[in-house]
N, C-alpha and C positions, 0 to 999 in steps of 0.2 A: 653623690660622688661616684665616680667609675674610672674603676683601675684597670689597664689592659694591656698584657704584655708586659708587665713592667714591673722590676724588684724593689720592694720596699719594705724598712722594719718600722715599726708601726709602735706605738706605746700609748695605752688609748686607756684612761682612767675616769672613770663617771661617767661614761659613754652610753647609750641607748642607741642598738644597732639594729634593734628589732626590726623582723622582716625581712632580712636581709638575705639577699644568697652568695654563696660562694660554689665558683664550680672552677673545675680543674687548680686549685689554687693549694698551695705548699704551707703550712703552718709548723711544718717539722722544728721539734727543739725550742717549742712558744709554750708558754706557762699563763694557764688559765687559774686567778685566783678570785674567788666568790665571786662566779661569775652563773648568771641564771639562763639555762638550755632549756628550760621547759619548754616541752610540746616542739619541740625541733627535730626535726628528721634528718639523718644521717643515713648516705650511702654511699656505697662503692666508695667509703675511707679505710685508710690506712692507720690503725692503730697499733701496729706492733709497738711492744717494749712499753707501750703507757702505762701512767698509774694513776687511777682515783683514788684518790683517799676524802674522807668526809665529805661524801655525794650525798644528795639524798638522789636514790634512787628506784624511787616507789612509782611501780607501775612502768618500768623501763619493760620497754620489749623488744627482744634480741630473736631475730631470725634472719636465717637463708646466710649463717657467718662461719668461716672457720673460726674455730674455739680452740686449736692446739696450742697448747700450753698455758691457757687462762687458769690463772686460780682465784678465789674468791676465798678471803679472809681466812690466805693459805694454806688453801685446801685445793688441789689440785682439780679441775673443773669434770676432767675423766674418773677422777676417783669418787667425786658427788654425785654424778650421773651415776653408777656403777651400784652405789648405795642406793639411789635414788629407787633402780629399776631392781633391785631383791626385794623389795618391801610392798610397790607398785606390781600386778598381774597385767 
């Protein structure tokens, strides 16, 4: 299937999309529920104001992002780092 140009809301339940790419495409304000990312690559999105909860998220690797204001298991992401680097030479 190939969508182009074109606005659509979409409610996709026991779906298998694997493969699949998305580029330049708007998902803002959609709710992702036991939904399996693995090995999925993520760039140049826009994540402000999200929230994961009950991720597994083993082995996620995060670079080259602004990180202002993330916190992780509210703990502010600057304040981890901070502790991180007194302990680490």
């Amino acid at each position: 299937m190939n969508l182009k140009d074109e606005k659509h809301y979409i409610t996709a339940l026991n779906v298998d999309l694997s493969q699949s790419t998305f580029r330049e495409t708007t998902l803002a304000n959609s709710t992702f529920t036991n939904v399996n990312l693995a090995q999925c690559t993520i760039e140049d999105a826009n994540l402000t104001h999200t929230k994961i909860t009950n991720a597994n998220l083993a082995n996620l690797i995060i670079e080259d992002c602004n990180l202002t204001g993330l916190v992780i298991e509210g703990i502010p992401y600057a304040d981890l780092l901070a502790a991180y680097k007194k302990v680490t030479p």
